[in-house]
C-alpha positions as CSV (number, residue, x, y, z in Angstrom):
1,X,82.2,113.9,112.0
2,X,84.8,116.2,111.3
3,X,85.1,117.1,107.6
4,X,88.9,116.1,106.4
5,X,91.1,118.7,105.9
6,X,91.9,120.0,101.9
7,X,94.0,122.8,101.1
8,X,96.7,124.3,99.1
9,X,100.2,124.7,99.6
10,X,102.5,127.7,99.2
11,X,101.9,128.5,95.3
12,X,105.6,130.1,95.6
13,X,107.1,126.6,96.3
14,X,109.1,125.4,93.7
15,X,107.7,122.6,91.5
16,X,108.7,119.0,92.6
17,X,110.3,116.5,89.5
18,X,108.5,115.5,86.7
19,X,106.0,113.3,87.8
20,X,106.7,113.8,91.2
21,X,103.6,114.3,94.0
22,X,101.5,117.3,94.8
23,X,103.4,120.4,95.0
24,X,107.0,118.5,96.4
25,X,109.3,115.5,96.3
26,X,107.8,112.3,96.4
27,X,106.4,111.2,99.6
28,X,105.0,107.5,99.9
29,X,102.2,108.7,101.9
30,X,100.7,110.6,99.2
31,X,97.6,109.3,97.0
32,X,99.2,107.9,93.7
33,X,97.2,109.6,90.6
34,X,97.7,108.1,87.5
35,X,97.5,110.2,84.4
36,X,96.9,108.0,81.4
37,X,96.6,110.3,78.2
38,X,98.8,110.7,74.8
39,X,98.7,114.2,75.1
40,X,101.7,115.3,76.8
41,X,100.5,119.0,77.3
42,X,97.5,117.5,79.7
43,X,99.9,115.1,81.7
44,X,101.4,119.0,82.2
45,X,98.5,120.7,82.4
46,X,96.7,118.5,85.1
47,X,100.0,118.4,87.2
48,X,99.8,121.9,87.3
49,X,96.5,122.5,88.0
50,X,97.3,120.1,91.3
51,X,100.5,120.7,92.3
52,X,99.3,122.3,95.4
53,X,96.7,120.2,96.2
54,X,96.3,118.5,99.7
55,X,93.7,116.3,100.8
56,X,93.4,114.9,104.7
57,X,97.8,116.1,105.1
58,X,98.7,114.2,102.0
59,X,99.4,115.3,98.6
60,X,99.8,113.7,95.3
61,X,102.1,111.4,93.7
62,X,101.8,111.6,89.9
63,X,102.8,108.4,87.6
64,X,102.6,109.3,84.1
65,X,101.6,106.9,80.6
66,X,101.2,108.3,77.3
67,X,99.0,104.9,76.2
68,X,97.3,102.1,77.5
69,X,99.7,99.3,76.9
70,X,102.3,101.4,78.9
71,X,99.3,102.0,81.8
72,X,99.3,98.2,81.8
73,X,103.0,98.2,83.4
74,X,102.4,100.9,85.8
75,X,99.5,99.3,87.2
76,X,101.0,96.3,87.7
77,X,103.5,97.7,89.4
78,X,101.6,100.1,91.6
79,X,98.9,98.2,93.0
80,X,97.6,100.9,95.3
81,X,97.2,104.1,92.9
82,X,93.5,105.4,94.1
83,X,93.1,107.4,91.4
84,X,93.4,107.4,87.5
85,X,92.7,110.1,85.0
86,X,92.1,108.5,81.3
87,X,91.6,109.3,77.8
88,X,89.7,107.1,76.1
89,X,91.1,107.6,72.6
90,X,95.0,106.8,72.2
91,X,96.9,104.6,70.6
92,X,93.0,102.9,69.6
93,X,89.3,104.2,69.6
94,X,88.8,102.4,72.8
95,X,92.1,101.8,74.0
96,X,91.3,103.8,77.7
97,X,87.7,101.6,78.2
98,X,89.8,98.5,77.5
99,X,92.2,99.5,80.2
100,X,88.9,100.0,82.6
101,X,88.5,96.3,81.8
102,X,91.8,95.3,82.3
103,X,92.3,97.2,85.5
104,X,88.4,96.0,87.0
105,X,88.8,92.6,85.7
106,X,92.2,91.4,84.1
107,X,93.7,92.8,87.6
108,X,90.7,92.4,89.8
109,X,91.2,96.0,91.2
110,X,88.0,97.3,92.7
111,X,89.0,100.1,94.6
112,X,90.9,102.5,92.5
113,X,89.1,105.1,91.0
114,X,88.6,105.7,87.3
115,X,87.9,109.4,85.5
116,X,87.3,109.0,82.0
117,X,88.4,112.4,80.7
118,X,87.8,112.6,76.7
119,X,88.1,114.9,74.2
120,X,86.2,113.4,72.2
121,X,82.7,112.5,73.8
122,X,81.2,110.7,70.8
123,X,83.4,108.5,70.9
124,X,82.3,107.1,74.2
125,X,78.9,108.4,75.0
126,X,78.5,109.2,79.2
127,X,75.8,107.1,79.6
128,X,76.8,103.6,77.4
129,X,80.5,104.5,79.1
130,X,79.6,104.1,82.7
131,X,76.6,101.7,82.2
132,X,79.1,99.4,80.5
133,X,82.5,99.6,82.1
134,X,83.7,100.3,85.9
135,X,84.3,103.8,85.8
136,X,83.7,106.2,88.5
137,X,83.2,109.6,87.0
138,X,83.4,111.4,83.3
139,X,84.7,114.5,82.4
140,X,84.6,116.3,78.6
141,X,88.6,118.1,78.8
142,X,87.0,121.0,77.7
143,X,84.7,121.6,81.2
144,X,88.1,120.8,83.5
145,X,89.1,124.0,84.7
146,X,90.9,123.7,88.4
147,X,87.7,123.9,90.1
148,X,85.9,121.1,89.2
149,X,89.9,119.2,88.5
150,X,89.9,119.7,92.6
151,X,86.4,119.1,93.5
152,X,87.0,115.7,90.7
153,X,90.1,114.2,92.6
154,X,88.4,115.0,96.2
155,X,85.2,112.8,95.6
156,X,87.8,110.3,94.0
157,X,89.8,109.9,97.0
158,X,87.1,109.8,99.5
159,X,85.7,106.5,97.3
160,X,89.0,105.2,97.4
161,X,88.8,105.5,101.4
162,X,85.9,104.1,101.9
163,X,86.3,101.3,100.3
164,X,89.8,100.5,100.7
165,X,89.7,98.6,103.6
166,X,88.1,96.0,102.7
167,X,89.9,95.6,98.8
168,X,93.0,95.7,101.1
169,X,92.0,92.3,103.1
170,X,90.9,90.7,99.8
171,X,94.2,91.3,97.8
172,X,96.4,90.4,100.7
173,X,93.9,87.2,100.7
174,X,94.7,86.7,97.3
175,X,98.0,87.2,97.3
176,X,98.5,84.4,100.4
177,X,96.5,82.3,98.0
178,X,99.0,82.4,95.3
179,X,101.5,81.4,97.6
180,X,99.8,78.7,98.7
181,X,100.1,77.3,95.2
182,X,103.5,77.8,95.3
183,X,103.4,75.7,98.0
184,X,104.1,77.6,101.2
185,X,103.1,75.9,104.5
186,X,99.9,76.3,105.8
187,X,100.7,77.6,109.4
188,X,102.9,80.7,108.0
189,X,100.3,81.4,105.4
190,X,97.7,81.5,107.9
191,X,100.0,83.1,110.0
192,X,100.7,85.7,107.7
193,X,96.9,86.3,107.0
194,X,95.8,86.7,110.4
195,X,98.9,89.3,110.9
196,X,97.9,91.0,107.8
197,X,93.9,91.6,108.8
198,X,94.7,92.8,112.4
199,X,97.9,94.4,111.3
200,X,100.5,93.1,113.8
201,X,103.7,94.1,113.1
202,X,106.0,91.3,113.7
203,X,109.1,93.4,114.1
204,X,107.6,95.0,117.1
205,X,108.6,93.5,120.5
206,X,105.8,91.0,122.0
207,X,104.6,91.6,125.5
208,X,104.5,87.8,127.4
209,X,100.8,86.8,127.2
210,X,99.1,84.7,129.7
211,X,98.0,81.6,127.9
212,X,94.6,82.0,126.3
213,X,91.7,79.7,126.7
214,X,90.7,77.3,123.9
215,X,87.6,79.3,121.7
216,X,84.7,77.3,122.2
217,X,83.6,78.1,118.5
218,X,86.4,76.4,117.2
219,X,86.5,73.3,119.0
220,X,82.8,72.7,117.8
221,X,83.8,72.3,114.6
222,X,84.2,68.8,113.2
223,X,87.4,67.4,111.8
224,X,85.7,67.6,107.9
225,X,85.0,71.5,108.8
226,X,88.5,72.2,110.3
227,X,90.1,70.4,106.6
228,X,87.5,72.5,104.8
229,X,88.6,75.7,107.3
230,X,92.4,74.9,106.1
231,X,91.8,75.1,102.2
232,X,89.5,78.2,102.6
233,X,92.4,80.3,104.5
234,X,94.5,79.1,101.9
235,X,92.2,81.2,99.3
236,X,90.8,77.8,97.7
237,X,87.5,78.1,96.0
238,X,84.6,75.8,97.2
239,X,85.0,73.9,93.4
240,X,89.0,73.4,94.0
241,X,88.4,72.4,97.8
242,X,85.3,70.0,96.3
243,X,88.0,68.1,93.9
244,X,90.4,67.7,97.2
245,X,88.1,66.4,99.3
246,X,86.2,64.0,96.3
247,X,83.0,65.7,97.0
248,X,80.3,67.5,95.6
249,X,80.6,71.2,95.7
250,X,77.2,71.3,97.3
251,X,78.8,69.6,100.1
252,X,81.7,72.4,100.8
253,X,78.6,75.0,100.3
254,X,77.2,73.1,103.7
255,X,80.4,72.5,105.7
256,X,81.0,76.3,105.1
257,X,77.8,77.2,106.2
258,X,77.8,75.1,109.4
259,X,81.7,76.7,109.9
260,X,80.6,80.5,109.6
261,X,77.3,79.8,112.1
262,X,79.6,78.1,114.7
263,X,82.2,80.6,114.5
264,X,80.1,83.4,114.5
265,X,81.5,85.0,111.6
266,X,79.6,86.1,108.2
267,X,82.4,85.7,105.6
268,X,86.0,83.9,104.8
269,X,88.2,86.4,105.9
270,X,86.6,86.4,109.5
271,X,87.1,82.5,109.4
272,X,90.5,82.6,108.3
273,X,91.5,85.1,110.8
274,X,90.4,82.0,113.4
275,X,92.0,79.6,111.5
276,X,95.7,80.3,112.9
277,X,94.3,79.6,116.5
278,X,93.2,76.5,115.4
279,X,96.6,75.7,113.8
280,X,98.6,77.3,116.8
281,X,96.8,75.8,120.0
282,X,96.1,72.3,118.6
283,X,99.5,71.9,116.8
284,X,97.8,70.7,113.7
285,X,100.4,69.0,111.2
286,X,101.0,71.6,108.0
287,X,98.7,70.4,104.9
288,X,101.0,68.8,102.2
C-alpha cells in the first residue's frame, strides 16, 4: 500500500489568521489540532513550526485554549478535532490529565488523539501518565524541535484514521439515541441510522428500485426479538430495554444473542442497520 503523501507548502506563503489551519485560510477538510497550553509563545511557536505542514492533501486547522476549563468549550463544540497538544500544568497541577479524563470519559471521545507536552515532567511522570490516563504520546517541550513536532502530529493523525471509522458509527449511534429520548419516532431514527452507516445522502436523486425480496434473516426473528431489535436501534441498553419489557436482563442478553446469530451480524450497529428494513417492508406501527 501506498504510503500517504506529507509535505510542505511554499514557506514564502503568507501566514493564514490566527488560529487558522496549516499554512492558509481555514479549510474544513483539514485535521483540527487543538493546542491546549497557558503559554501563549507555544500556541505561536507550534503554529509555526506547522504552518506548512500537509498530511494525505490536507493541512491543519488550529483551535487555540490557554486552560482546561476553556478546552472544555472547544471540545464540545468540535467533536471531530483528531489531535490535541496539552500541557499538563495550567491553571492547576493536573488541570491537562483532568481534561484527558474529561475528553476519554466525561465526553466519551475515543478517537482523538492526546500529546501530553509538559514542561515540567515531574509533575506527571511518563510512565504513571500514560499507564493511568488515555493519552497517546508524551513529549518534554524542551526535546520538540520541528522534526520530531512533524514526525509527532503524523503518527497522531494516522491513529486518528484508523480508528475513526468506527468512533464515527458509535457517536452517530449515540447521538440517534438521545433523540430517541426526546422522543423522535422510531422509523426516522432508524432511518436516519441506517443512512448514517452506509452514508446515503438523501439530497441526492434516487434511481427507481425494483422491489427487493423480504431478508430471510429477518423474518426468522420472533415478535419478542423484533421489540427487543426496536429498543436496540434506538441506543437502549440491555438494563433500560429489561425494565420495558418487565424482564430480567439475562433475558435481553438471550434474545440479543438469538437476534445477532439469525441475522448474521456480530454487533448492534450491524443489527440496527437491518432494522429499517424490518420497519419499512412490514409497515410496523412507530414505538410510542
Amino acid at each position: 500500500m501506498a504510503e500517504p503523501s506529507i509535505s510542505f507548502l511554499d514557506d514564502t506563503r503568507p501566514p493564514g489568521p490566527p488560529g487558522g489551519g496549516g499554512g492558509g485560510a481555514s479549510d474544513k477538510r483539514n485535521w483540527k489540532v487543538l493546542i491546549v497550553d497557558d503559554e501563549p509563545d507555544v500556541h505561536s511557536l507550534t503554529k509555526l513550526l506547522l504552518r506548512n505542514f500537509n498530511y494525505r492533501k490536507r493541512g491543519l486547522n488550529f483551535l487555540s485554549a490557554y486552560s482546561a476549563t476553556e478546552a472544555r468549550d472547544v471540545l464540545r463544540d468540535n467533536p471531530d478535532i483528531a489531535l490535541v497538544l496539552l500541557d499538563v500544568v495550567m491553571e492547576t497541577e493536573h488541570a491537562g490529565l483532568a481534561l484527558v479524563d474529561f475528553i476519554r470519559t466525561d465526553l466519551n471521545n475515543k478517537s482523538t488523539q492526546i500529546v501530553i507536552r509538559t514542561g515540567q515532567p515531574g509533575q506527571a511522570p511518563p510512565l504513571t501518565v500514560v499507564s493511568n490516563h488515555g493519552i497517546n504520546d508524551y513529549k518534554e517541550k524542551t526535546e520538540l524541535t520541528q522534526q520530531t513536532m512533524i514526525l509527532t502530529v503524523v503518527k497522531a493523525l494516522r491513529l486518528y484514521e484508523e480508528f475513526l471509522p468506527s468512533y464515527i458509527a458509535a457517536a452517530k449511534f449515540a447521538n440517534l439515541a438521545e433523540r430517541a429520548k426526546a422522543g423522535a419516532d422510531d422509523r426516522e431514527l432508524l432511518r436516519s441510522l441506517r443512512h448514517e452507516l452506509e452514508g446515503i445522502d438523501d439530497s441526492a436523486p434516487r434511481p427507481a428500485a425494483a422491489a427487493e425480496p423480504a431478508d430471510p434473516r429477518l423474518a426468522a426473528l420472533t415478535e419478542r426479538e423484533r421489540e427487543v431489535l426496536k429498543w436496540v436501534s434506538q441506543g437502549d441498553s440491555n438494563k433500560a430495554i429489561a425494565i420495558r419489557l418487565g424482564v430480567q436482563e439475562v433475558t435481553v442478553k438471550a434474545h440479543l444473542r438469538q437476534i445477532f446469530t439469525k441475522m448474521q451480524v456480530f454487533n448492534r450497529t450491524q443489527a440496527a442497520s437491518l432494522a429499517l428494513r424490518l420497519l419499512e417492508r412490514d409497515g410496523e406501527p412507530p414505538i410510542r
